[in-house]
C-alpha positions as CSV (number, residue, x, y, z in Angstrom):
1,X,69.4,92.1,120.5
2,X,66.6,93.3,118.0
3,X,66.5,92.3,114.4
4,X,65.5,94.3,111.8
5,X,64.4,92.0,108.6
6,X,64.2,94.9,106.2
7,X,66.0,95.0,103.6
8,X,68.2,98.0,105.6
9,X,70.9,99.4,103.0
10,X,70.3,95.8,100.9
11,X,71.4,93.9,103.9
12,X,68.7,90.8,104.5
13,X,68.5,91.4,108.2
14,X,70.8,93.3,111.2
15,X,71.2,92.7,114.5
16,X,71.3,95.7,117.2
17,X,70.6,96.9,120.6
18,X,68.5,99.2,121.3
19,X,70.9,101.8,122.0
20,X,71.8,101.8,118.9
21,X,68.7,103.3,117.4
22,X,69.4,106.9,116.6
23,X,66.9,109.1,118.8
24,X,64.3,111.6,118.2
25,X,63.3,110.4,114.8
26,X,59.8,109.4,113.1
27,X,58.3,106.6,114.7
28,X,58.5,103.4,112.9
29,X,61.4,104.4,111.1
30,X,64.5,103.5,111.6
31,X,68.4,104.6,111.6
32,X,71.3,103.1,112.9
33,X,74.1,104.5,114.9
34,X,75.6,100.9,114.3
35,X,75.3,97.9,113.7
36,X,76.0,94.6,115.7
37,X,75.3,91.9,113.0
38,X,75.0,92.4,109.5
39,X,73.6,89.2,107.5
40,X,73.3,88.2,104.2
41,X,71.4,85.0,102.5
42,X,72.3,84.0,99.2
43,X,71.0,80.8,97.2
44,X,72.7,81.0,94.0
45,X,76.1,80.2,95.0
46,X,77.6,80.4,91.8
47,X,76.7,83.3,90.3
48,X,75.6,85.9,93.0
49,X,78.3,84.8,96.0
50,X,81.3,87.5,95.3
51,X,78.4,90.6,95.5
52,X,77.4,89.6,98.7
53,X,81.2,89.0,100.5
54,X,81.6,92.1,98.8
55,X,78.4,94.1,100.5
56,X,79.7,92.4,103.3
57,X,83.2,93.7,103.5
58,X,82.2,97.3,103.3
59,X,80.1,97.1,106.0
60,X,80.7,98.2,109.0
61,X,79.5,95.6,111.7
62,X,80.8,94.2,114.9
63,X,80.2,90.7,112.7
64,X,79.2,89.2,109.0
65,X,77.3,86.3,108.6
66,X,76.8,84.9,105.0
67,X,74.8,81.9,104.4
68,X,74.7,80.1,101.3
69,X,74.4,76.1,100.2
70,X,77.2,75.4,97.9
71,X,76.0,73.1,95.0
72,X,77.0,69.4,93.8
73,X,80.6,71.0,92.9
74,X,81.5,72.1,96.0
75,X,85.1,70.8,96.0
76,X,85.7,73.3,93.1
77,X,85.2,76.5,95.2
């Protein structure tokens, strides 16, 4: 698999395969036919968490990936 780091539709980075790629367009742009994985990075995990499951949820990926680093109050969420 290939990453594309990006920013593609505010996703942090995607995983594909090549096949993917839709064909016969501009070179060093790109558009996907889909998407393998679709991951998200967030640092603020109280304030910012819900927009990103929610980005995540209407994506259409083969798999979501979030990362995040809960703060001293984990046991609260």
């Amino acid at each position: 698999m290939k990453c594309y780091e990006r920013n593609y539709y505010s996703l942090d980075a995607i995983l594909y395969k090549e096949e993917f790629l839709v064909p016969n367009i501009k070179t060093n742009t790109f558009w996907f036919r889909e998407i393998e994985v679709a991951f998200e990075h967030e640092n603020n995990f109280n304030k910012n968490l819900f927009q990103e499951v929610s980005h995540l949820l209407i994506t259409n990926s083969h798999l979501k990936v979030l990362v995040t680093y809960p703060n001293q109050n984990e046991k609260k969420y």
